[in-house]
C-alpha positions in Angstrom: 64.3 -21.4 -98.9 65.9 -18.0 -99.5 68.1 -18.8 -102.4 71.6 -20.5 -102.8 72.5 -18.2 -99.7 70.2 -18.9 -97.8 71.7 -20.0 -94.3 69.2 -22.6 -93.5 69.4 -23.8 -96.7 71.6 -27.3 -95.7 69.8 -27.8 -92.4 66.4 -27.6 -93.9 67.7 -30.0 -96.8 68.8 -32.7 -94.0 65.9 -32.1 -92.2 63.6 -33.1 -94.8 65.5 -36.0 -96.3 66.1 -37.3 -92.9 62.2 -37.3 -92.0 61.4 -38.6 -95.4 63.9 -41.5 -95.5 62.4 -42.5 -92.2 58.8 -42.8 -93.5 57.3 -39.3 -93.0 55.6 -37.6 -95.6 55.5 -34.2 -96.0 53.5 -30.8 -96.0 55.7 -28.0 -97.2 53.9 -25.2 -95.3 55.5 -22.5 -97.3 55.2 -24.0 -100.7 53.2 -26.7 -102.4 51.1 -26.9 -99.2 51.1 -23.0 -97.8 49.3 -23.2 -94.7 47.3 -20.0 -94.4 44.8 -18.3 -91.2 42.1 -20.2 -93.9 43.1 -23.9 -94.1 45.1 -24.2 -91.0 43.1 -26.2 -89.5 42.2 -28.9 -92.0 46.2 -29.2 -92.1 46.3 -29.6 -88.4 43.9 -32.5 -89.0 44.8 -34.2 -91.6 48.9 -34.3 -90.3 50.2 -36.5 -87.8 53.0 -34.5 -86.2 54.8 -30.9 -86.7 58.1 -29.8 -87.3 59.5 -26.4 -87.5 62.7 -25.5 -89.1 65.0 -22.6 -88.7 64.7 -19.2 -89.6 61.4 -18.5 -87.8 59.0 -15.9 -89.6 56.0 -14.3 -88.0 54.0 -16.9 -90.0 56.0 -19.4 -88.6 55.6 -18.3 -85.2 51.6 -18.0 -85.1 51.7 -21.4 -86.6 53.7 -22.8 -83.6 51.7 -21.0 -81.1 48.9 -21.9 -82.8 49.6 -25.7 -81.8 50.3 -24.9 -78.4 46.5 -23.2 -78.1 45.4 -26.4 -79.4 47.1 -28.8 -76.7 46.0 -26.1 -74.1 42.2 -26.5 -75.0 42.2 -29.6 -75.2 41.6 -29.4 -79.3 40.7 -33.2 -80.3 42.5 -33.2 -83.7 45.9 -32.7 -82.0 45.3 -35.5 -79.7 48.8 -37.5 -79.3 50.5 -35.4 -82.6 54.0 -33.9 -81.0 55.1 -30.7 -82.4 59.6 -30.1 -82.6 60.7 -27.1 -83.0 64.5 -27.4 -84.6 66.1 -24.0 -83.1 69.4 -24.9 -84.6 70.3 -21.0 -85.4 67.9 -19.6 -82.1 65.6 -17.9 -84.4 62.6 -20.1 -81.8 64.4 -18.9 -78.2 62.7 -15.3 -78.1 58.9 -17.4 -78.2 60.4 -19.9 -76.0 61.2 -17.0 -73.2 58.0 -14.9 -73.8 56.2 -18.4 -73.2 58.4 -19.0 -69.8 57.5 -15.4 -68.8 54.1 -16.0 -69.3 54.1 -19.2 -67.3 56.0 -17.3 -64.4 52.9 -14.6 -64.9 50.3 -17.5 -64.0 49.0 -16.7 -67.6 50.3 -20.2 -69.5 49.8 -23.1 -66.7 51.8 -25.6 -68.6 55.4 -25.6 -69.4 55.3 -25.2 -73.0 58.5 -26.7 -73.3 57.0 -30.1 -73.1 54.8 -29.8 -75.8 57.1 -27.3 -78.2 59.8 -29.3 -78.5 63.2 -28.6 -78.7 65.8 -29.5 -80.9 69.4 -28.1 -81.4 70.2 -30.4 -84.5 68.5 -32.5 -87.2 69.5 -35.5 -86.3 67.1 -34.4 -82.3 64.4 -34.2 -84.6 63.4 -37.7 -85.5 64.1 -39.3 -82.0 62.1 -36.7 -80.1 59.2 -37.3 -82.7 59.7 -41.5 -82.2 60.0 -40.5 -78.4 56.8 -38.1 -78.4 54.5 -40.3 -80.2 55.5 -43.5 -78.2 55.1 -41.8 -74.2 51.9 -39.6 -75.5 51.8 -35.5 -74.5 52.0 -34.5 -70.7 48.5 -34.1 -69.4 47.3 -30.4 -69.4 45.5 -30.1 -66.3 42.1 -29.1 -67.4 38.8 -30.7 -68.0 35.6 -30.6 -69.9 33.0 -29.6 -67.3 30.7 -27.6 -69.6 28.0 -27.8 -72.3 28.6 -27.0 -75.9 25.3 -26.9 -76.7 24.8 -23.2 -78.1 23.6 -20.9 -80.9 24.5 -17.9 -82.6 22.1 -14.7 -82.2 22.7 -11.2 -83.0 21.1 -7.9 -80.9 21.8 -4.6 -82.8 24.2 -2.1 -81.7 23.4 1.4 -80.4 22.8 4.0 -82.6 25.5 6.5 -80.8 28.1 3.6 -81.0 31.6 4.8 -81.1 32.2 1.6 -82.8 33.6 -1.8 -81.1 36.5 -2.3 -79.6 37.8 -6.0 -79.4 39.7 -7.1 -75.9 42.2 -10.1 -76.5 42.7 -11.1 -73.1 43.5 -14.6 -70.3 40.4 -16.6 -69.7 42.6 -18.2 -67.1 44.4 -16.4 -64.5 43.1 -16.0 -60.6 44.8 -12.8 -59.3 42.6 -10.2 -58.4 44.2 -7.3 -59.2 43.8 -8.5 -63.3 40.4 -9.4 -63.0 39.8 -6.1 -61.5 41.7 -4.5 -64.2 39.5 -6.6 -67.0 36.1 -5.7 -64.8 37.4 -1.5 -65.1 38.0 -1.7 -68.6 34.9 -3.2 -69.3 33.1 -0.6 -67.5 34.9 1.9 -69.1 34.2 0.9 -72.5 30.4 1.1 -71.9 30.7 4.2 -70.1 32.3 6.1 -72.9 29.6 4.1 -75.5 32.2 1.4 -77.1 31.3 -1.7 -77.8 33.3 -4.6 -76.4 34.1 -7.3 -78.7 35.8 -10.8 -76.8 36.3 -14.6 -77.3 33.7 -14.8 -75.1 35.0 -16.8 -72.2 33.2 -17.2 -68.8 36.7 -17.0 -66.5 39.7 -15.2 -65.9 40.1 -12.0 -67.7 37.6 -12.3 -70.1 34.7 -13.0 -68.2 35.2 -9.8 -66.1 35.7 -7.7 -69.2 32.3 -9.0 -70.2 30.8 -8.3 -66.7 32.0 -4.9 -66.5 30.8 -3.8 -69.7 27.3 -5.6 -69.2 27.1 -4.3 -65.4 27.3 -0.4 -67.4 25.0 -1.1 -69.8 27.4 -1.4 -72.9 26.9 -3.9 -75.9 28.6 -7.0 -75.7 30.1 -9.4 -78.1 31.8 -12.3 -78.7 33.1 -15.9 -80.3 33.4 -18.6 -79.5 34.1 -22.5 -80.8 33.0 -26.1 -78.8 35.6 -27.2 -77.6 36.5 -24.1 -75.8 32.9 -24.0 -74.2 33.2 -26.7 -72.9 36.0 -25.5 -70.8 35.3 -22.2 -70.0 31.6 -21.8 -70.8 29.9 -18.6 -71.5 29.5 -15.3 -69.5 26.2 -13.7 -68.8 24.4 -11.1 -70.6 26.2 -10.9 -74.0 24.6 -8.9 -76.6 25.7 -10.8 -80.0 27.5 -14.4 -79.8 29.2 -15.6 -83.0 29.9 -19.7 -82.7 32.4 -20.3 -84.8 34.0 -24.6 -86.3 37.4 -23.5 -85.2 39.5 -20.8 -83.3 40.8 -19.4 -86.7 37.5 -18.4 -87.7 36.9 -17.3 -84.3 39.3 -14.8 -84.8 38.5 -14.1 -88.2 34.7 -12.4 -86.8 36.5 -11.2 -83.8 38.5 -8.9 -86.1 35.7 -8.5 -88.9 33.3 -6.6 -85.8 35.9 -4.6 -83.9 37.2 -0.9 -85.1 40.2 -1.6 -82.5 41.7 -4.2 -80.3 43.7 -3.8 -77.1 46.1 -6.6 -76.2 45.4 -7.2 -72.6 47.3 -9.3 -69.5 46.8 -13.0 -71.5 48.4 -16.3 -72.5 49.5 -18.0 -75.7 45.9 -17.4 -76.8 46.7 -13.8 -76.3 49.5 -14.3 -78.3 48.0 -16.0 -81.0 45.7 -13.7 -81.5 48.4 -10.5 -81.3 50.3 -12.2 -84.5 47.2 -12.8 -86.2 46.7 -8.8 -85.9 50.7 -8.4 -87.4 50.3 -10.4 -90.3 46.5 -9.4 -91.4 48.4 -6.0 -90.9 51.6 -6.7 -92.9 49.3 -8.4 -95.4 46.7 -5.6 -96.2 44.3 -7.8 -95.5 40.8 -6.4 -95.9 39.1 -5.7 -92.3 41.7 -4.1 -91.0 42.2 -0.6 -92.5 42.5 1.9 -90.0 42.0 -0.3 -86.8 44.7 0.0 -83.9 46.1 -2.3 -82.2 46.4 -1.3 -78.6 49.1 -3.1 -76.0 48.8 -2.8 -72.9 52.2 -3.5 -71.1 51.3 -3.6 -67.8 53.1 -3.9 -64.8 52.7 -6.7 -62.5 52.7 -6.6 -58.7 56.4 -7.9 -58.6 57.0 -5.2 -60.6 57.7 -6.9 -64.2 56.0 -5.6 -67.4 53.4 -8.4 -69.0 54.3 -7.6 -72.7 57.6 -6.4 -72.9 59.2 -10.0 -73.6 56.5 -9.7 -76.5 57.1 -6.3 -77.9 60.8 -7.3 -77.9 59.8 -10.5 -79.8 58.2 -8.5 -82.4 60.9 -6.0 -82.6 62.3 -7.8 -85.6 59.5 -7.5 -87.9 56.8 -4.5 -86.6 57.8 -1.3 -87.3 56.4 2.3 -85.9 51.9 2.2 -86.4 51.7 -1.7 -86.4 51.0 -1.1 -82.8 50.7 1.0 -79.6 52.2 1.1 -76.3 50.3 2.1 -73.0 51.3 1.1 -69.5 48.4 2.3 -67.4 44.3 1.1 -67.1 43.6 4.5 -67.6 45.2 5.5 -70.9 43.7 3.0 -72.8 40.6 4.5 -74.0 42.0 7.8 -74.8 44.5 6.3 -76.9 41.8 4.2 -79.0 39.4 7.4 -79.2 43.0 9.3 -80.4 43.7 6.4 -83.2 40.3 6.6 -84.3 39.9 10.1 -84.5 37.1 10.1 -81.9 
């Protein structure tokens, strides 16, 4: 709540009496019970369903996405708890398209529509919660088929390091031309003696960023949590490995270890982890002094730039420094040895 003036100040009251008088209780995520990158995920486990209102902040947005992730890796504490989003003033349609965009992309498989739902008034909410938690989320199409089974370990890095730059990036998508992209960053990173920093994912993306930099001899290394394993196990030859309870922490060592990141071709993951990056920034947090963030809006075979639906979602609340803009493979290293002064 913003005040007496505050636009969504009726709705928000409605909403919450109307969940309350129906039996609900209640996390206020902004107030009594601020969720935060720290506790999110005790929150997501001790709640039994998720509702966000109007007037959608960054915070608010990483929260949502955040969800998503969860249903997409199969995360066992959001097993059968719906998520409605009430878009009554269409503060939620920008993620809604950069999430369809995606999907188009071959970066999100699933519709995310069916598992962000939508609600145009207060009165939506309640039903599609009732409806949600009676017919069970749509099945996301992927399975368990690896081992969890794993330690940390830690190899030094080089002494003539330029530092480590982290790659947030799709452990999912098939087309060649990305994966060839991922592979030549990789590669290039080693070559010009950076160390390469991912979630460390087997597939897609990630997996070739991992190759390419191992394949040139560069330092490797990565995060990752259990549950995630299991799906996309682990890529050969990283340097360090960091296992981590839960994908906030994941991030949280991703970004403790990098001196840059470089948001590549990805999916709500990607995403995820790009907002993360926003609000560490906006909030000073410590870790992130003098890092760039690096997006790399590339431009797809049909001839459609991956990020722009992003950049234009975060139009509203970045401003000039939060982040960079390349469009080609190649300028991506100069423009992280430029930011760091290198």
């Amino acid at each position: 709540m913003k005040g007496e003036k505050d636009p969504n100040r009726e709705i928000r009251g409605r909403l919450l009496y109307e969940l309350f008088s129906k039996g609900w209780d209640i996390y206020n995520s902004n107030g009594d019970q601020r969720i935060t990158l720290s506790n999110i995920e005790r929150k997501i486990i001790e709640a039994d369903a998720f509702v966000f209102t109007p007037g959608a902040t960054l915070e608010d947005l990483f929260k949502a996405i955040s969800v998503f992730v969860g249903y997409q890796t199969l995360d066992r504490h959001l097993d059968g708890k719906p998520t409605v989003l009430l878009n009554s003033d269409g503060s939620w349609t920008e993620l809604y398209t950069l999430l369809d965009h995606l999907n188009a992309l071959g970066t999100v498989k699933q519709n995310a529509r069916e598992y962000l739902l939508e609600a145009a008034r207060v009165e939506e909410v309640f039903e599609l919660l009732e409806n949600a938690r009676g017919k069970g989320l749509p099945d996301v199409g992927r399975e368990r088929t690896g081992d969890s089974a794993t330690e940390s370990f830690e190899t030094p890095e080089p002494e003539d390091s330029l530092g480590n730059v982290c790659v947030f990036c799709s452990a999912t998508i098939e087309k060649q031309d990305y994966l060839d992209d991922g592979y030549t960053l990789g590669k290039i990173l080693a070559e010009n003696r950076f160390g390469c920093v991912s979630g460390a994912g087997k597939s897609g993306i990630m997996g070739e960023v991992v190759r390419g930099s191992v394949d040139a001899g560069g330092w490797t290394g990565g995060s990752n949590v259990p549950h995630i394993i299991e799906l996309e196990g682990l890529p050969a030859g990283l340097s360090s490995f960091w296992l981590k309870p839960d994908i906030y922490t994941r991030m949280e060592i991703m970004i403790e270890r990098s001196d840059a990141f470089v948001i590549f071709p990805g999916g709500a993951g990607t995403v995820q982890e790009m907002l993360a990056l926003m609000i560490f920034r906006h909030q000073s947090k410590i870790g992130m002094e003098g890092k760039p963030v690096v997006v790399f809006d590339r431009m797809d075979s049909s001839g459609v730039r991956f990020w722009t639906p992003l950049i234009e979602l975060l139009d509203e609340w970045c401003g000039e420094g939060d982040f960079t803009v390349v469009r080609e493979l190649d300028e991506i290293v100069p423009t992280v040895k430029s930011l760091l002064g290198k």
